[in-house]
C-alpha positions in Angstrom: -5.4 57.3 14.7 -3.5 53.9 15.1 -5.4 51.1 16.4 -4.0 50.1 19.9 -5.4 46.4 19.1 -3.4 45.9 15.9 -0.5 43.4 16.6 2.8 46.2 16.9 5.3 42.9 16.3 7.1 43.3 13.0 5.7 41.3 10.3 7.5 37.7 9.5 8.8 37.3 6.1 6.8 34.7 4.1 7.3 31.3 5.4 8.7 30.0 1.8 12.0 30.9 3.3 13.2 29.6 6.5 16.6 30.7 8.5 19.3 28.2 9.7 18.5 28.9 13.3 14.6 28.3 12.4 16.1 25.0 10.6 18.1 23.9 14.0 14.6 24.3 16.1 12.6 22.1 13.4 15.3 19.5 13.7 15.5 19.8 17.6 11.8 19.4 17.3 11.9 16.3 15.6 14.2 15.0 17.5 11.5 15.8 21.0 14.0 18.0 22.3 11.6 19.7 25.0 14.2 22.5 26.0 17.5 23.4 25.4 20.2 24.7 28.8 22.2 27.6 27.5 24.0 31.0 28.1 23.0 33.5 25.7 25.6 34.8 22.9 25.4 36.9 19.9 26.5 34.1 17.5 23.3 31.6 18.4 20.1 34.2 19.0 18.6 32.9 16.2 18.1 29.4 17.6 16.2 30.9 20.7 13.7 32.3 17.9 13.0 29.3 16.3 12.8 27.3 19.5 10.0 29.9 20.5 8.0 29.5 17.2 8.4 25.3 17.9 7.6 25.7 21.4 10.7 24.3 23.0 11.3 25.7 26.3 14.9 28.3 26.6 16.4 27.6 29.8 19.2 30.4 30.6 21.8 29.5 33.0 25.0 31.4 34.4 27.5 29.4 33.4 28.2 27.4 29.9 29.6 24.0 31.9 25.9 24.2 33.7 23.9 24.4 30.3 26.5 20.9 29.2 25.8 18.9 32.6 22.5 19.7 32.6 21.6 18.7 29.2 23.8 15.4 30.2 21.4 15.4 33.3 18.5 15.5 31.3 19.5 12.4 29.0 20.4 10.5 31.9 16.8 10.9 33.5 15.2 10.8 30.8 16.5 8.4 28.1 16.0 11.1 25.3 19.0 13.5 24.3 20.2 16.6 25.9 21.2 19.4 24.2 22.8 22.9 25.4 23.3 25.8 22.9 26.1 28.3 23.8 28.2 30.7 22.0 31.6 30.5 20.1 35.1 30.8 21.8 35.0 30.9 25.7 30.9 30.0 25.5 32.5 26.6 23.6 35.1 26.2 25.8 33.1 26.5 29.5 31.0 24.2 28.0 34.1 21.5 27.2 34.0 19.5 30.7 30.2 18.8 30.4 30.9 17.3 27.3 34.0 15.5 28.4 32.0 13.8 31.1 28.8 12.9 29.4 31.8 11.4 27.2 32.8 9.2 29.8 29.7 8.7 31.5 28.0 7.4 27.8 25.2 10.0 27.9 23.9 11.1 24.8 24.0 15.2 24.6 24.0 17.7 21.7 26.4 20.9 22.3 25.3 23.3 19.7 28.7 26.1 20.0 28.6 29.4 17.5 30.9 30.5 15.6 32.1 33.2 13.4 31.0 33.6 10.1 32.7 32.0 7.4 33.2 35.3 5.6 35.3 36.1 7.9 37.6 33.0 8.1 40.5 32.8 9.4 40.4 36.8 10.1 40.3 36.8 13.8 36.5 37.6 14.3 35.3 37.2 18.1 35.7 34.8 19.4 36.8 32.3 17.0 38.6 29.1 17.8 38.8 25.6 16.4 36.1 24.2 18.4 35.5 21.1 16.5 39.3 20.2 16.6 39.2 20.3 20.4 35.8 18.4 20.4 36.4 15.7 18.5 38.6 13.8 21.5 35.4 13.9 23.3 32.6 13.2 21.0 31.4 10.6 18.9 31.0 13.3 16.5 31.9 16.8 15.8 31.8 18.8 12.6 30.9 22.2 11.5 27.8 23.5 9.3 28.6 24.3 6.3 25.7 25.7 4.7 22.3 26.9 5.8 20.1 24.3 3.9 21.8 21.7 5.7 21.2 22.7 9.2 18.7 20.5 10.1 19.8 17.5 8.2 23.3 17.9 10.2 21.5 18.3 13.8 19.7 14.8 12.6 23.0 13.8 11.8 24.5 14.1 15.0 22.0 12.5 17.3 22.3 9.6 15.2 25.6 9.6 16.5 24.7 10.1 19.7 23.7 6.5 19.9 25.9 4.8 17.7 27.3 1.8 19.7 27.7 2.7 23.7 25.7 6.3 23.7 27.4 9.5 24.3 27.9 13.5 23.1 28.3 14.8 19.5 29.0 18.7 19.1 28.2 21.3 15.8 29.4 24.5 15.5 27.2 26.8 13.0 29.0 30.1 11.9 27.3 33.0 12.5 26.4 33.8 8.8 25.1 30.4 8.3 22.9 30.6 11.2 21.0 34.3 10.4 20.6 33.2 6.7 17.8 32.6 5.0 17.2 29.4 2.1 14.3 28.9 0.3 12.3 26.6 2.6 11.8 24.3 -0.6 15.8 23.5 -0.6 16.4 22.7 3.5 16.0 18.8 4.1 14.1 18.5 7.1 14.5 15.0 8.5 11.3 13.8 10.1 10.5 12.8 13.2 11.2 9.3 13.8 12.2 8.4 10.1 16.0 9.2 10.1 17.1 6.6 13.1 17.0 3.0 13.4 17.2 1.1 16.5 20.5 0.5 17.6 19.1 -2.7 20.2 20.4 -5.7 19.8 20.0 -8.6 22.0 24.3 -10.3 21.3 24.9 -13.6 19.7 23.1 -16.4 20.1 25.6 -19.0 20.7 27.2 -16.8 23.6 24.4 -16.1 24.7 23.2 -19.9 25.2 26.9 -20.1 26.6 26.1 -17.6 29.2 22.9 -19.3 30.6 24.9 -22.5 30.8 27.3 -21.5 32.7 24.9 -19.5 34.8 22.8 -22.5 35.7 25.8 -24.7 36.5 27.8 -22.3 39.0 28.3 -22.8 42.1 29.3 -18.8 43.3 28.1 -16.7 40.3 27.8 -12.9 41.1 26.4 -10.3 38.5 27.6 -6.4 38.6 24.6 -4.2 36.9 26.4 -1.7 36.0 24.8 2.5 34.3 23.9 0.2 30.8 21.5 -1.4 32.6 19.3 2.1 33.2 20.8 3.7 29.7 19.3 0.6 27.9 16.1 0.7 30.6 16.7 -3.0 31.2 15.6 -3.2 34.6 12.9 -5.4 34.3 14.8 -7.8 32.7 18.3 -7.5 34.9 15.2 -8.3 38.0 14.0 -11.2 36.7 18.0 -13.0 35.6 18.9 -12.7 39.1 15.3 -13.8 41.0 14.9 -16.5 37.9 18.9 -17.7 38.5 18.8 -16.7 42.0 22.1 -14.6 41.7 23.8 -12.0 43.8 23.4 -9.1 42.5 26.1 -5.8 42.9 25.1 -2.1 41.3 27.3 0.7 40.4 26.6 4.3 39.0 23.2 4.3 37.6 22.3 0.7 37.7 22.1 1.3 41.7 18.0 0.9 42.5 18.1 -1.8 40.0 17.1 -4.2 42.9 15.6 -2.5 45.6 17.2 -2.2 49.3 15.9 -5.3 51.6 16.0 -7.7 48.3 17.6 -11.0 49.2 19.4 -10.5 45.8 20.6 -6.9 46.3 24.1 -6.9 47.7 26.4 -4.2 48.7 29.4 -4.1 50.6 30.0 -7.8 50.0 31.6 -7.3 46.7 35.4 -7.7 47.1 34.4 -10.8 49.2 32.2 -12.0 46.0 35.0 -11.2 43.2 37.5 -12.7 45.4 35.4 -16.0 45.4 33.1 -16.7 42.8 33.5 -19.0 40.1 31.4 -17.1 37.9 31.1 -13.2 37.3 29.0 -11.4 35.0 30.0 -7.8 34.4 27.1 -5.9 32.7 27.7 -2.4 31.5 31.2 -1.2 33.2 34.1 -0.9 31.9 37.5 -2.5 33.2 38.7 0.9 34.5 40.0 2.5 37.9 36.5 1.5 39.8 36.9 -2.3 39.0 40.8 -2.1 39.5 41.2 -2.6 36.2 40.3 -5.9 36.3 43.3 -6.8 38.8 40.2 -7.3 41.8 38.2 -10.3 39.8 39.3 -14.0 41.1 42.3 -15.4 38.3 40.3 -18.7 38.4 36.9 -16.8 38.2 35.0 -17.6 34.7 34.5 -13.6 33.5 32.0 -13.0 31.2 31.6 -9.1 30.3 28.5 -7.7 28.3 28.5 -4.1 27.0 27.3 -2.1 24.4 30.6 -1.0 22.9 32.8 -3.9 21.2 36.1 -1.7 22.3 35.5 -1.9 25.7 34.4 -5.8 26.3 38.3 -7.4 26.7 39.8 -4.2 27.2 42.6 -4.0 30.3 41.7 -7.9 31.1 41.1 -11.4 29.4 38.1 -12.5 29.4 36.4 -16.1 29.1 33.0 -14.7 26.9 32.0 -11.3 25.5 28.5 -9.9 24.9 27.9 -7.2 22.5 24.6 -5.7 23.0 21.7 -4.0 24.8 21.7 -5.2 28.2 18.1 -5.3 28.7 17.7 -8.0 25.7 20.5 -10.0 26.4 19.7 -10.5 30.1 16.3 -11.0 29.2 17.8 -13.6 26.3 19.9 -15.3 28.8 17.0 -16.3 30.8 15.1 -17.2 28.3 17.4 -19.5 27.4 18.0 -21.4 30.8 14.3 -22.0 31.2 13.7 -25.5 31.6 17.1 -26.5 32.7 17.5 -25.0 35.9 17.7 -28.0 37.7 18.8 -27.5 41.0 21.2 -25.2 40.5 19.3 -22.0 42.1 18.5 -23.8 45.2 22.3 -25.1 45.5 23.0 -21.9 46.0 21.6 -20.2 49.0 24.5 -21.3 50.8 26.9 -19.0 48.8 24.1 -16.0 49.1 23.9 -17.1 52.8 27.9 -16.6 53.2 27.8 -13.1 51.0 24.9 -12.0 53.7 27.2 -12.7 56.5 29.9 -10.3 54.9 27.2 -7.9 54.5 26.3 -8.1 58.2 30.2 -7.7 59.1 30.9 -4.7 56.9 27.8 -2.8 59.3 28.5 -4.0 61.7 32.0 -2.5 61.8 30.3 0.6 60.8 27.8 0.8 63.4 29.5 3.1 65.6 30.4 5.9 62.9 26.4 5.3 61.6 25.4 6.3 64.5 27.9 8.2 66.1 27.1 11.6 68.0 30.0 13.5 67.9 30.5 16.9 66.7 31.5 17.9 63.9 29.6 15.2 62.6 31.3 11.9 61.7 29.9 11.9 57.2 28.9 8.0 58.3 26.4 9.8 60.3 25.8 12.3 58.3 25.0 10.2 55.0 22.7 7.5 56.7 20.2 10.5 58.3 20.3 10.9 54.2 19.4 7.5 53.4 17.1 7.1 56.5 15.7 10.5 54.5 14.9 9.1 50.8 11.6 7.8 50.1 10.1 5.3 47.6 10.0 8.1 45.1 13.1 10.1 45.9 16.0 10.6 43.5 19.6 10.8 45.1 22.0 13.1 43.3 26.0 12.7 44.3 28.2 16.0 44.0 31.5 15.3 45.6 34.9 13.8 46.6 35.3 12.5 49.7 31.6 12.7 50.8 30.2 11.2 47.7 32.8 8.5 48.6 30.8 7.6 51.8 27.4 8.0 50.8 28.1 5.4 48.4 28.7 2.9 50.3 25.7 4.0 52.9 22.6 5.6 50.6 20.7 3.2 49.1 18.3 4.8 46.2 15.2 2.5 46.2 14.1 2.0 42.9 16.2 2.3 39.2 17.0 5.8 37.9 17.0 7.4 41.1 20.9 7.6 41.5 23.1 10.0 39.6 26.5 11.1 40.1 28.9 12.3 37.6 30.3 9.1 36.5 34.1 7.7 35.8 35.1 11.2 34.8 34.3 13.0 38.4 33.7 15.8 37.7 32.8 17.9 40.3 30.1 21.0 40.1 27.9 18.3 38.5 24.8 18.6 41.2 23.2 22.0 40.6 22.9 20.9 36.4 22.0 17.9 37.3 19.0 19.2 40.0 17.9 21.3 37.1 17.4 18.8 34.9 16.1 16.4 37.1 13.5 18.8 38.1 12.9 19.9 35.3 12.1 16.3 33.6 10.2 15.1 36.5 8.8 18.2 38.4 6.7 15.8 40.3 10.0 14.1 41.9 11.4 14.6 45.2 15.3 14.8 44.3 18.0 15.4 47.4 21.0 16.5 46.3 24.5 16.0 48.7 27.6 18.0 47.7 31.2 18.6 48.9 31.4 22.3 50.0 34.1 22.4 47.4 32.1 20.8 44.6 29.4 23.1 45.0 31.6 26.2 45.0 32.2 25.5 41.3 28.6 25.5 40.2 26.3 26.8 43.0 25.6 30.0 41.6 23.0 28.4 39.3 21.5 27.8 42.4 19.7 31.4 41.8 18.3 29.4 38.3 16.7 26.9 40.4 14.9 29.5 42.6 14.1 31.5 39.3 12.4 28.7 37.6 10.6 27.4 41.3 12.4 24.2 41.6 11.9 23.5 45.2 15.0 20.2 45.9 16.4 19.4 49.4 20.3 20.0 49.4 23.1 19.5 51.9 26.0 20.0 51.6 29.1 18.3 53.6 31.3 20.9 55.1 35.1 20.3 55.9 36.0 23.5 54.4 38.7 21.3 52.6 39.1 19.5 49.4 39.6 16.5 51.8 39.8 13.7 49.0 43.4 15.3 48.0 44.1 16.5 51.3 44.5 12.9 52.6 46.8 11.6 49.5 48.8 14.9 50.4 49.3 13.6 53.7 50.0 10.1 52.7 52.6 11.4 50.6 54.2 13.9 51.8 53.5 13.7 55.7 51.2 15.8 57.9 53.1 18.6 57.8 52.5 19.3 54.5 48.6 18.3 54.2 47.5 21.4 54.0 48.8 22.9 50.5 46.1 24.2 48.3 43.4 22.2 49.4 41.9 24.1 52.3 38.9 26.3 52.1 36.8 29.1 53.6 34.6 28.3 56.5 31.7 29.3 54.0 27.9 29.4 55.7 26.4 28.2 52.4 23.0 28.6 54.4 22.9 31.9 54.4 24.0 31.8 50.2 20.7 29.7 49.7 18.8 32.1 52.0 20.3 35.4 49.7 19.3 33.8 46.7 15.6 33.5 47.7 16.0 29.8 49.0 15.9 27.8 52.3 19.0 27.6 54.5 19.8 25.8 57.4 22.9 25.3 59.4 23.6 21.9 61.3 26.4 21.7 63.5 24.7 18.5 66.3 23.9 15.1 64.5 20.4 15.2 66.3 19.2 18.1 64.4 20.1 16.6 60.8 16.8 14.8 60.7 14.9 17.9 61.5 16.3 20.1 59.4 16.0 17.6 56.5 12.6 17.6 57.3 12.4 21.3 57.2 13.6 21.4 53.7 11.6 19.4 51.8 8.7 21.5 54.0 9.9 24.6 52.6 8.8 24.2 49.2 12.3 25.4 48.0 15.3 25.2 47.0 17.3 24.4 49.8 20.7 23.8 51.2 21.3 22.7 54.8 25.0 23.3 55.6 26.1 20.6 58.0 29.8 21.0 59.7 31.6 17.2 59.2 34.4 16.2 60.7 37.7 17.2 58.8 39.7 14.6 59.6 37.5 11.2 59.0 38.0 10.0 55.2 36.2 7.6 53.4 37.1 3.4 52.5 37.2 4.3 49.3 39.7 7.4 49.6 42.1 6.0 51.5 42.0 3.1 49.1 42.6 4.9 46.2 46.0 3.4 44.6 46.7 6.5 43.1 47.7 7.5 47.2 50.1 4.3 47.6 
């Protein structure tokens, strides 16, 4: 009789062979790749085998571009590569705008895409395509692997790229027959962990950065934007103690906002178009010259720029500058103060007249807003709606951004209170981005109260992986913004073609996404009187779930920031 104890799995071949997807988990491995966010496919099975003998975690979603922004998501929060693993042909290609935006949003992310087996080359097999020629545009590295010994050394490989200059993706397609093979284990190279990179940190040159401090202490109006290098490089510590040191205004975009905290007398807002006008002095850290800085066009002409990035291609680029930084942000701020200790002079207290004066503009710009801020009116003015949110966020909560128009007001209202508790999809915007990124952010700090806001149109594109977050019990409170419209294109519609014709293919369904969360096994809650946002936020994070509270905002009230848009004039 058979012995009901014995272990009924079939026997491993002898471990002095190893497969290529075995060789893929041992590089993953080394790399401290926790988990990987895919959608399963025949071509890349044998990576979810070796990630279960390594013990990294298999995290199935329904859709490919959810596996890319989450593993983006993941690097963001945690300052460690993401990866996703999906299949060849239309697996590759779902996955092509998560890539595109971690691209633009310098996140460091590894898209592992199958492929067919090199046997069958150029013979039509399923879905084949030339993934790595439509990568390349959008990585800092893509390339195909070639042969099964070299599997792991070529995953190495590409992170190393990953951080090469300003972070950001790389991509590797493995053919299917490279993949299932086997090598003798003897022949693989197996880079590891922690011997195959060197630190990419470097701190700029010394004589600029002695420059910089000078010209620093002697200003009479400087102003500093921390821009996302400051969190990618974790310099926070060091940004905080430039501006208290210096005593320096201090302005915050993508994920350097929570450098400062809210209520700093440093931290500054809405002032910033006031500042650029006016300073003599500006210190761009870690943004680019691109649409959100106007291209450069908004800075003073008799302003002294100084702009310090990690990539040398972007420092210059679409305006002159007076001095250019090349380095980690974190080290060359911390530099920079270092070197104007001791000849401060009286230059910081000179000063609090100019941070008095950017204070007053601060005061002004709420002041206008007041009225919308608080505003009862139904449907719900999105002023109101996104300060209940930040009213909402606690010490420890982290604010996740989904959205056009919305997203366009909450940015210029919620106020994340410490750094690495803002995310939103970056220069890129992308929507569909706030479901990945929940998962990640969960799923890196399970601990972590994250809220979520989304444009009923953005979350269309993506919210089915809500069901993933309910799967895998990760309880975030979510509200989406309902106008039932992509109202960010309705209004340049409008503005350029008149009212009559505002409506073409922007208008959507008067969805109850409540009811969707409640379906899928979450919390749902409709809001259609500003007085019951509070309470029903409340209710949500209670719940233990994950949530979405639909909330009904008024259609025709448009964000600053939309109507500003120059691509609408």
């Amino acid at each position: 009789m058979p012995d009901d104890t014995q272990d009924a799995r079939p026997a491993r071949p002898a471990q002095d062979v190893i497969s290529g997807g075995h060789l893929v988990a041992k590089a993953l491995k080394a790399e401290g790749v926790e988990r990987i966010y895919t959608l399963c496919g025949g071509h890349i099975i044998d990576i979810y085998d070796g990630c279960v003998d390594e013990g990294i975690e298999v995290v199935d979603v329904r859709h490919e571009q959810v596996a890319a922004h989450a593993a983006d998501g993941y690097a963001r929060v945690t300052g460690r590569p993401g990866c996703a693993v999906v299949t060849a042909g239309p697996g590759t290609t779902d996955a092509v705008t998560g890539v595109a935006n971690a691209f633009r949003a310098e996140s460091p992310m590894l898209l592992i895409g199958g492929q067919g087996a090199h046997s069958q080359h150029k013979m039509g097999s399923l879905q084949d395509l030339p993934h790595v020629d439509m990568m390349t545009p959008i990585t800092k590295f893509a390339a195909t692997v070639p042969d099964t010994a070299r599997a792991a050394d070529m995953v190495s490989m590409a992170f190393r790229e990953c951080f090469h200059g300003a972070p950001g993706p790389s991509f590797l397609e493995i053919p299917r027959d490279v993949l299932d093979a086997k090598v003798p284990l003897a022949a693989a190279r197996i880079p590891a962990a922690g011997r195959y990179r060197a630190s990419t940190r470097t701190a700029g040159d010394p004589q600029a950065v002695e420059k910089l401090a000078d010209l620093l202490v002697h200003a009479a109006r400087p102003a500093i934007l921390l821009g996302s290098q400051v969190w990618t490089t974790r310099g926070t510590d060091a940004a905080v103690e430039l501006v208290r040191t210096l005593n320096l205004p201090a302005y915050m975009n993508g994920a350097g906002r929570g450098t400062l905290p809210p209520g700093d007398p440093h931290h500054f807002q809405l002032s910033r178009r006031y500042a650029f006008a006016h300073a003599d002095v500006i210190v761009i850290v870690g943004t680019p010259f691109d649409f959100r800085m106007g291209y450069g066009k908004r800075l003073s002409p008799d302003a002294t720029v100084v702009q310090i990035d990690l990539d040398y291609r972007t420092v210059g680029k679409n305006r002159d500058i007076d001095l250019g930084i090349v380095g980690d942000a974190g080290l060359v701020l911390k530099s920079v103060t270092e070197a104007a200790s001791g000849r401060l002079d009286a230059g910081a207290a000179q000063r609090k007249g100019w941070l008095d004066d950017l204070r007053a503009a601060e005061r002004a710009a709420v002041d206008k807003r007041l009225p919308q801020l608080r505003s009862d009116a139904s449907p719900i003015h999105p002023y109101r709606l996104v300060s209940e949110i930040n009213d909402f966020l606690t010490e420890d909560s982290l604010y996740i951004g989904d959205g056009g128009d919305i997203v366009t007001f909450s940015g210029q209202v919620v106020q994340p209170k410490a750094p690495g508790h803002w995310m939103d999809p970056g220069p890129l915007g992308t929507l569909g981005v706030g479901i990945p990124f929940v998962l990640a952010a969960k799923q890196a700090r399970p601990d972590q109260e994250v809220v979520a806001l989304f444009g009923d149109g953005a979350f269309s594109l993506t919210g089915w992986d809500f069901e993933t977050l309910v799967r895998y019990d990760l309880p975030f409170v979510g509200i989406i913004g309902n106008n039932s419209s992509m109202n960010q294109i309705r209004y340049g519609q409008a503005a350029k073609y008149g009212k009559e014709r505002e409506r073409v293919g922007n208008t959507l369904g008067d969805v109850r996404y409540d009811e969707f969360a409640r379906m899928l096994g979450g919390h749902g809650e409709e809001v259609r009187d500003p007085a019951g946002i509070a309470p029903a936020l409340r209710r949500a994070r209670e719940s233990g779930k994950p949530s979405l509270i639909n909330v009904w905002v008024d259609p025709d009230a448009y964000a600053p920031g939309t109507m500003n848009q120059t691509m609408y004039k």
